[in-house]
C-alpha positions as CSV (number, residue, x, y, z in Angstrom):
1,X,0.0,0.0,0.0
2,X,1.2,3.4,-1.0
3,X,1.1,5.7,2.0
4,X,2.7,9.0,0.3
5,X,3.7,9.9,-3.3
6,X,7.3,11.3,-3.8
7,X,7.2,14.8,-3.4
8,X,8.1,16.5,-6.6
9,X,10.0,20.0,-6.5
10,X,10.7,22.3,-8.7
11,X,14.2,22.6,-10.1
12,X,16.8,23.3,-13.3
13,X,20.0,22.0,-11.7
14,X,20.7,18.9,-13.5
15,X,21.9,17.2,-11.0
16,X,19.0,17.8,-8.5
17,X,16.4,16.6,-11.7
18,X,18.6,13.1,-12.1
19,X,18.2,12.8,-8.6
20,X,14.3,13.3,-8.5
21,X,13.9,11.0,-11.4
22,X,15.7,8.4,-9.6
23,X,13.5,8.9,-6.8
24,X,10.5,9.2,-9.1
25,X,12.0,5.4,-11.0
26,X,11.7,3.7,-7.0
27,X,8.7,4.9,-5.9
28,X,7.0,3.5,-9.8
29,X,8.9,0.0,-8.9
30,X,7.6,0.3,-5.3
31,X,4.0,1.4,-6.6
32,X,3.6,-1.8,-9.0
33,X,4.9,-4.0,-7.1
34,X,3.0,-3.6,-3.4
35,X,0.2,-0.8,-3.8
36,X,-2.2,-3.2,-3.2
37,X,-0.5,-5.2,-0.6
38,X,-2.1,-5.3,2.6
39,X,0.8,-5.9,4.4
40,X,3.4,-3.9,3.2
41,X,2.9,0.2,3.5
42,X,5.5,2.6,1.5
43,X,6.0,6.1,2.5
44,X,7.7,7.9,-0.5
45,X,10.1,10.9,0.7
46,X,9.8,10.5,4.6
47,X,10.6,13.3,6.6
48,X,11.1,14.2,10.5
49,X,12.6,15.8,12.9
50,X,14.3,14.5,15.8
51,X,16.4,15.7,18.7
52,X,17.4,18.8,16.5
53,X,18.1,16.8,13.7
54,X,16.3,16.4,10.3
55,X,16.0,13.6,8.3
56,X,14.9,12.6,4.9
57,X,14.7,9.4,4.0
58,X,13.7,8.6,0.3
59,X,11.6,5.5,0.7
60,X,10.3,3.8,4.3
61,X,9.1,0.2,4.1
62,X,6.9,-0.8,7.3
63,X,5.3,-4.1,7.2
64,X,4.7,-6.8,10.2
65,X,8.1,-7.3,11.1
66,X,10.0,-4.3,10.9
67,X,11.3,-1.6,8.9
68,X,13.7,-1.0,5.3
69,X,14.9,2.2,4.4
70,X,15.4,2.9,0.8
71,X,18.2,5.6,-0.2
72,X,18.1,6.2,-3.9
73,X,21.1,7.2,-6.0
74,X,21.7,8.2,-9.2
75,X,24.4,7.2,-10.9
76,X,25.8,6.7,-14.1
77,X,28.5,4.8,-15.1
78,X,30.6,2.6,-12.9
79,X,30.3,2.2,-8.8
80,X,33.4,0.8,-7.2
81,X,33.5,0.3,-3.3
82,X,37.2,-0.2,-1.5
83,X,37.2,-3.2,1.4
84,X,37.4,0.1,3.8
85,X,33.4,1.4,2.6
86,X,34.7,4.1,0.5
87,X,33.0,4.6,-2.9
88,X,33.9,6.2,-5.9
89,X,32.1,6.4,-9.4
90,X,33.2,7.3,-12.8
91,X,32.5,10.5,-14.4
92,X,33.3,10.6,-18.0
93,X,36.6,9.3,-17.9
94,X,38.0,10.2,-14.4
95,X,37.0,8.2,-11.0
96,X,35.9,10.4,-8.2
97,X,35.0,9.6,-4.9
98,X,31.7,10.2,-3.5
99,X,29.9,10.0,0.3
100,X,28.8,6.2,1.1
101,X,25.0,6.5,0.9
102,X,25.0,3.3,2.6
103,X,26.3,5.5,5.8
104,X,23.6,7.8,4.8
105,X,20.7,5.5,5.3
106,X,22.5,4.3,8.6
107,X,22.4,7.5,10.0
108,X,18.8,8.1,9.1
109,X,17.9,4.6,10.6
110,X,19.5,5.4,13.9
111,X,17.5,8.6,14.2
112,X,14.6,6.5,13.2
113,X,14.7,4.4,15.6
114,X,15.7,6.9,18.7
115,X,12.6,8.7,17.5
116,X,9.8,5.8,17.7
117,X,11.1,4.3,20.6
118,X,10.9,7.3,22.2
119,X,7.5,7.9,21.7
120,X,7.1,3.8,21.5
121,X,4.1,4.5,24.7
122,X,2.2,6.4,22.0
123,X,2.6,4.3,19.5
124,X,2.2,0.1,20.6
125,X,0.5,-0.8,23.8
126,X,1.8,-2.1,27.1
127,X,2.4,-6.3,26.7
128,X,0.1,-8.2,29.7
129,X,-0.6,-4.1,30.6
130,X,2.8,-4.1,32.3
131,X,5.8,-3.0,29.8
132,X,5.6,-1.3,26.5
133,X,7.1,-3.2,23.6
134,X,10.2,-1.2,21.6
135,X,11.6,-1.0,18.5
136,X,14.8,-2.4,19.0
137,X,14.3,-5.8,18.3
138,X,12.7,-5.6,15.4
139,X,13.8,-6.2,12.0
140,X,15.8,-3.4,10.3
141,X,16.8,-3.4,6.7
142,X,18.7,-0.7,4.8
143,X,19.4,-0.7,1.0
144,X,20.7,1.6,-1.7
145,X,18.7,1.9,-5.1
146,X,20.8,3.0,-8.1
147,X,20.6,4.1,-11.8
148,X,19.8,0.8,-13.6
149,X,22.4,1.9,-16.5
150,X,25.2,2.0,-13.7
151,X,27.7,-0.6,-13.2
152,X,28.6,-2.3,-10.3
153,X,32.0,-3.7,-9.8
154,X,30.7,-6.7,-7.9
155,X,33.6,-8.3,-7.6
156,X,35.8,-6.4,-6.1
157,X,33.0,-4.6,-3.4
158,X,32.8,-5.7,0.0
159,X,30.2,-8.5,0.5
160,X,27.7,-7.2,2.6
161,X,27.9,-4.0,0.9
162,X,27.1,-5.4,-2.2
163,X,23.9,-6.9,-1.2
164,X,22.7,-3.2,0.1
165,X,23.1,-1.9,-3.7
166,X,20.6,-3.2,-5.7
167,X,19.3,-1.4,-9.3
168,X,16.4,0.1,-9.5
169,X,14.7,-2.6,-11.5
170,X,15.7,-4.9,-8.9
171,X,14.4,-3.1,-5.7
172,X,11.0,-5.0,-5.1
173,X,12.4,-8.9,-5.6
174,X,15.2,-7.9,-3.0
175,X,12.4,-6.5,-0.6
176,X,10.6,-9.7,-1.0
177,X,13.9,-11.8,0.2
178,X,14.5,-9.6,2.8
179,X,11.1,-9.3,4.4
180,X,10.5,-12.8,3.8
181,X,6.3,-12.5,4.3
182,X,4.6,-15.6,5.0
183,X,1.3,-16.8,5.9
184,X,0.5,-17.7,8.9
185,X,0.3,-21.1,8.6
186,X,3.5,-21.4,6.8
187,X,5.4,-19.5,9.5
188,X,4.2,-21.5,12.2
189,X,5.0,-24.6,10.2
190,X,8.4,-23.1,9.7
191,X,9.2,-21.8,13.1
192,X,9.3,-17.7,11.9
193,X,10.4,-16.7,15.7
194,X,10.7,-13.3,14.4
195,X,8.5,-10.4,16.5
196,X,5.6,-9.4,14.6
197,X,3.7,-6.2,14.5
198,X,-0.3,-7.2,14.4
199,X,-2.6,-5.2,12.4
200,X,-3.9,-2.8,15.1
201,X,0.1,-2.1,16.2
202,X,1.0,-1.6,12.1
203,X,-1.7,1.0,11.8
204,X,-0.8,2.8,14.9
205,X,3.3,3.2,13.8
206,X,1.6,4.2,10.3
207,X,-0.6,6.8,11.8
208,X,2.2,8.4,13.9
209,X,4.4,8.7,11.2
210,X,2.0,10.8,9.0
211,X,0.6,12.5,11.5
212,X,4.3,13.6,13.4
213,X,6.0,13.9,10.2
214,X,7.6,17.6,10.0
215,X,8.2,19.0,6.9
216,X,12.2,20.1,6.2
217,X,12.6,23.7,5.3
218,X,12.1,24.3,1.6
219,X,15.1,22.9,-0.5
220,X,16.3,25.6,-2.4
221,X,17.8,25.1,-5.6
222,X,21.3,26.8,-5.6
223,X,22.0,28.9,-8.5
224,X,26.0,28.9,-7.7
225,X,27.4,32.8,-7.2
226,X,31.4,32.7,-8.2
227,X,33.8,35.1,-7.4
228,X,34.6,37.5,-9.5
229,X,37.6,37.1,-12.0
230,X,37.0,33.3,-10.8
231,X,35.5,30.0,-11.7
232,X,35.4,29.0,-8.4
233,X,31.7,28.6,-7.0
234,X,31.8,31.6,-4.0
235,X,29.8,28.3,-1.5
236,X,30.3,24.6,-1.7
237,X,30.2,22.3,0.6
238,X,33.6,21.8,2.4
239,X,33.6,17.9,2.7
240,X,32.2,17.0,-0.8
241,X,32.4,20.1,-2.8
242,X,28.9,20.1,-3.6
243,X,27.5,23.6,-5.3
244,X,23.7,23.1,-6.0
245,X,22.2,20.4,-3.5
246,X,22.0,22.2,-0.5
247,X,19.6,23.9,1.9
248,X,20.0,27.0,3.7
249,X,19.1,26.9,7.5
250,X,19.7,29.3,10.7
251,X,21.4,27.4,13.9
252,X,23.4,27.6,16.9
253,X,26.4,29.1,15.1
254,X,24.6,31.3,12.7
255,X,23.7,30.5,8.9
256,X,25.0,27.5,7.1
257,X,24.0,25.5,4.2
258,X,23.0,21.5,4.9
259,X,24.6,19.7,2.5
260,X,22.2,16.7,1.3
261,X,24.7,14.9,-1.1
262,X,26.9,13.7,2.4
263,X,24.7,15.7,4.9
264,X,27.7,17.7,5.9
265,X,27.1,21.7,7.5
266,X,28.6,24.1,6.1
267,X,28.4,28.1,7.7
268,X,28.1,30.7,5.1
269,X,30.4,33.1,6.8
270,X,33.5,33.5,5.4
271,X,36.2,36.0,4.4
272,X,35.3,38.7,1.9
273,X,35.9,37.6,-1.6
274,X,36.7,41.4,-2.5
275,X,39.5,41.8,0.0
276,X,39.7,38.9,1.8
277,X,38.9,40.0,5.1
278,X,37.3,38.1,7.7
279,X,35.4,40.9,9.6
280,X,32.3,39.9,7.8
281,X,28.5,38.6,8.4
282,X,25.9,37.1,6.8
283,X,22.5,38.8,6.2
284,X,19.1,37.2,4.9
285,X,16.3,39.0,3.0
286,X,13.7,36.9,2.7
287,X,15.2,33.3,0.4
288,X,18.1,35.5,-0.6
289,X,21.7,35.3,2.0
290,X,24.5,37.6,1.1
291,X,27.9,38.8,2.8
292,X,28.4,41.8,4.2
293,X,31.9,42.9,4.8
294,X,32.8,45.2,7.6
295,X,36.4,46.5,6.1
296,X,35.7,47.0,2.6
297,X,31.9,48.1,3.3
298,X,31.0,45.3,-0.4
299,X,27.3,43.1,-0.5
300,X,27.6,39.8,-2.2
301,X,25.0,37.7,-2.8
302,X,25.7,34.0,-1.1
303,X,22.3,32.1,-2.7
């Protein structure tokens, strides 16, 4: 069953578009294969907020015994993993690395996880009206959905990480091994001693989740200011180098921009790309940020 349809936005970078369509070519596979399964609920482009942190999380599978998240990628030409988790994919003819979206989707399951079990006595009832059941014990899946015109060096990338990247094509017979549904005849006959969410506990986690859901601020789609004289974008991120995916958002330490490629911060202050000086601040006027300097008295537009 299809909870909620991926949320389309509206952008020109092409980088952000090849990542909505890859988004948009899960969510089809997803809708085809279990809209009108009873037991397994999809929530396209999941998103929450918990203990200051946001989350996004591109696909959430919930069915009886636990939970798979579903980070999509996309990527063309060849994906090579190192036996220490570090990827790296072609781009025309040059290999560059690239952040693990396999750490990606960890992250986001921890937060997941720390956020229903804290509010587990909202969410499932108390067993023999004594002690609430958790969320720890369940079954947890993660998985990474890439371009199906990519190639994967599967020989060479670590086992376990291998059977986490699956093509897009691929994505619903690999949720079917992993969740391994049975009926329940066939999983008493076959001793299933895995802990299973009945129907009245399933709809309860589903009607938390939409209802608690908080929306992320708006993602903005960079139009990347360079300094003058230069080629060099004036922000990018400062762990990936990312120029267009990112989000502008106020916090303890001022403005920054939330890099979503590695989900890396980084502030928007920084020294004057006129004359270099570091006396500067960042001002916001409604979506647009720019940087004011203090020596040389010059306004230039961040985003």
């Amino acid at each position: 069953m299809i909870l909620k349809d991926k949320q389309i936005i509206n952008a020109v970078d092409p980088r952000t578009l090849a990542g909505q369509q890859q988004e948009k070519d899960v969510a089809f596979y997803l809708r085809r294969a279990f809209k009108d399964h009873k037991n397994v609920h999809v929530i396209n482009d999941f998103k929450f907020t918990h203990n200051g942190e946001n989350a996004q999380i591109d696909h959430l599978i919930i069915y009886p015994f636990g939970f798979v998240l579903i980070e999509s990628k996309s990527i063309n030409g060849e994906v090579n993993v190192n036996k220490e988790g570090e990827w790296s994919r072609t781009v025309g003819n040059k290999w560059i690395g690239m952040a693990s979206p396999i750490k990606q989707v960890e992250l986001q399951q921890k937060l997941l996880k720390e956020y229903l079990q804290e509010h587990r006595l909202d969410i499932l009832p108390k067993l023999f009206g004594i002690k609430a059941q958790g969320f720890g014990m369940r079954c947890w899946h993660n998985m990474c959905a890439i371009s199906s015109n990519s190639i994967i060096a599967r020989d060479s990338i670590p086992k376990t990480i291998s059977e986490q990247v699956v093509k897009t094509e691929f994505i619903p017979d690999k949720l079917k091994k992993v969740m391994k549904l049975r009926s329940k005849i066939v999983s008493t006959l076959t001793l299933d001693s895995r802990a299973e969410f009945n129907q009245d506990e399933l709809q309860s986690i589903i009607s938390f989740l939409l209802k608690k859901q908080e929306p992320l601020p708006n993602k903005v789609d960079i139009k990347p200011t360079f300094c003058e004289g230069s080629s060099e974008p004036l922000l990018k991120c400062k762990k990936c180098n990312e120029t267009h995916n990112l989000t502008p958002q106020y916090g303890r330490y001022g403005y920054f921009a939330k890099c979503h490629a590695c989900d890396t911060n980084t502030s928007l202050k920084m020294p004057c790309p006129e004359c270099k000086s570091k006396n500067t601040k960042v001002s916001k006027n409604k979506t647009v940020y720019s940087l004011i300097c203090s020596d040389c008295h010059s306004k230039t537009q961040i985003i």
